[in-house]
C-alpha positions, 0 to 999 in steps of 0.5 A: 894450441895455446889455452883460450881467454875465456870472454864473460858472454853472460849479456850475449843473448839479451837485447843489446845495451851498452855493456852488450854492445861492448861484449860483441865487439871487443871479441870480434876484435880480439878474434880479428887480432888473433887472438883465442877467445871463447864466449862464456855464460851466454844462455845459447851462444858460444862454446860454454853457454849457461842455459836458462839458468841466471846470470848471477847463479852462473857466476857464482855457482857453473862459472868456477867449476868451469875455470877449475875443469878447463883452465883457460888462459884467464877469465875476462869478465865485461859488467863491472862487477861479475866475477867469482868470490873467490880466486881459482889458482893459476887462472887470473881474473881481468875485470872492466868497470864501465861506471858506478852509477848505483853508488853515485847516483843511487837514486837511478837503481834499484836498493837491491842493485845497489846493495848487490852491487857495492859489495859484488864490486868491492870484492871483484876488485880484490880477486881480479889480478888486473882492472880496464876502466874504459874512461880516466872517470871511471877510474877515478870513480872508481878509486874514490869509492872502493879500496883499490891497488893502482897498479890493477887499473888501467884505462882503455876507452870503447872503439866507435868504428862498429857504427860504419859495418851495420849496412844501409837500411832496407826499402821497409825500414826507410818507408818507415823512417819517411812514414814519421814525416820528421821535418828537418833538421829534428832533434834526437836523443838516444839512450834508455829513459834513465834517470840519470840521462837527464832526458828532463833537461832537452824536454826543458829545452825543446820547450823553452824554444817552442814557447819562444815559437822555434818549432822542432821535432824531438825523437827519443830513441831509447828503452824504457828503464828504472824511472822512466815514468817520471820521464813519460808524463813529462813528454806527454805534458810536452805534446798536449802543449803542442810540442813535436816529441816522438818516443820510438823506444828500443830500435835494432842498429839498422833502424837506429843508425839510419835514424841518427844520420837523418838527424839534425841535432844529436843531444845527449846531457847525461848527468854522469857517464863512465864513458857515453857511447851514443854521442861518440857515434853521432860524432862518427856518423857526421851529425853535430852533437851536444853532450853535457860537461858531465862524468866522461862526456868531456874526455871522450867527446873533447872539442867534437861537441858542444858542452853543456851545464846538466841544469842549465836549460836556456844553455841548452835551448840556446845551443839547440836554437843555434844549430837548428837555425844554421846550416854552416854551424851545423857542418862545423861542428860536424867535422870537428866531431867526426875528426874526433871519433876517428881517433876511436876504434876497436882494432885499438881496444882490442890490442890495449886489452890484449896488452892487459892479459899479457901483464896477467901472463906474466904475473901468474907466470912468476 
């Protein structure tokens, strides 16, 4: 049996966000390839879980010791910068960086991130052997800020298929759904409550068309995150004004997806995205979407959204005040943003990826 890739599974466990998500379904499509893939680092799941231990602790400290004991065929490591400080020989590192987020917008983090993670990265990109940026942003972003060979990187976009296997809801969660009363067609947001999602901007917006007597729902689907607050007195200025907006937090994919489909308008005005996952499942979930002009938006959705400026609030009123009001403008930009995500799937990244750990082969081999 050839030796096993060895996947970083460190997210496996935890609840699900973007990376997370990208973890699941990259080694479901690998395994459906063929390939011989193990999940490690996970605090339970997989063939090499770390236990309670910390996801730092374990990269750092268990996670060499595991490549020097069992030498996989190499270690692919899924969260920007998680890998170990140091190389172990005839085991080659394969990193994907999905954004930089704490060194372009590093008012969005934490201090302590944003030190933790210039300098973790700035050294992952020196011991990895080959780098998958998931948009040509990323990759840019990531050649503007951190010394890098161009030969490492390549740029390997997300698949959106996994939005067609999560199933129809059960008679609970759709009683449920019913129970919200959302008049059609509403407005939704997904995302976490993140500063750099520019949630400002369609409460702006949504308020703009109530004063100008438009009357819509909003449903914000999402987890709070590192400044939110800022966020959540905005929406409750919002309601006390009259305005519908519905903060559901964090939804599992079954509640999630069913949400989106009822959705009238998908809107998501991030001010900087290394790839933007949400507005591409809208997309292929048929639901006419608004992205701003900003960060990957434009790369990943093209002309399968409508774009708009990240300050320009009577733009985004306007569009929203378009779609809402127009059922055949709705269905068009629903088509084209349907068309466009079909040209996105896992099947697809997983065989670039696979493409990637063969140059690894190769070059570990000479």
């Amino acid at each position: 049996m050839s030796q096993p890739i060895a996947l970083d599974a460190s997210l496996w466990d935890e609840p699900i966000t973007g990376i997370g998500l990208y973890t699941r379904q990259l080694h479901r499509a690998l395994i459906g390839a063929g390939a011989p893939v193990e999940r490690w680092g996970a605090r339970k799941s997989g063939e090499l879980p770390r236990g309670d231990g910390s996801r730092t602790g374990w990269t750092l400290g268990g996670l060499p010791r595991a490549l020097s004991e069992r030498r996989p065929r190499l270690f692919h490591a899924l969260a920007n910068f998680n890998l170990p400080l140091q190389r172990v020989p005839g085991v080659p590192y394969v990193l994907t960086v999905h954004d930089l987020v704490p060194l372009l917008l590093p008012e969005t983090v934490s201090t302590a991130f944003r030190w933790q993670f210039r300098l973790w990265l700035a050294r992952a990109t020196r011991v990895a052997e080959q780098i998958i940026c998931v948009s040509d942003v990323a990759r840019q972003s990531l050649r503007a800020h951190v010394e890098v060979d161009d030969a490492k990187l390549t740029v390997i976009h997300h698949g959106v298929d996994h939005v067609e296997a999560v199933g129809p809801p059960d008679d609970i969660t759709t009683a449920w759904l019913d129970a919200l009363g959302l008049a059609s067609p509403f407005v939704l947001y997904a995302g976490a409550l993140d500063a750099r999602k520019n949630v400002e901007l369609v409460l702006r917006a949504m308020e703009q068309l109530f004063r100008q007597g438009r009357r819509a729902t909003l449903v914000l689907a999402g987890q709070r995150w590192f400044g939110s607050g800022a966020i959540e007195r905005e929406v409750l200025r919002l309601k006390e004004l009259g305005v519908d907006v519905r903060p559901l937090g964090y939804l599992e994919d079954t509640v999630f997806y069913a949400l989106m489909r009822r959705a009238g308008v998908f809107v998501f005005p991030s001010r900087y995205e290394g790839f933007g996952l949400p507005p591409l499942e809208a997309m292929r979930l048929g639901v006419p979407t608004i992205v701003s002009n900003a960060g990957s938006l434009p790369e990943v959705c093209a002309d399968g959204a409508w774009q708009v400026g990240v300050d320009d609030v009577s733009g985004l009123a306007g569009q929203l005040d378009r779609l809402l009001g127009d059922a055949s403008a709705r269905a068009s930009l629903a088509a084209a943003g349907l068309a466009r995500a079909q040209t996105f799937s896992w099947a697809k990244t997983a065989q670039q990826t696979l493409e990637v750990y063969a140059r690894c082969s190769a070059t570990t081999a000479r």
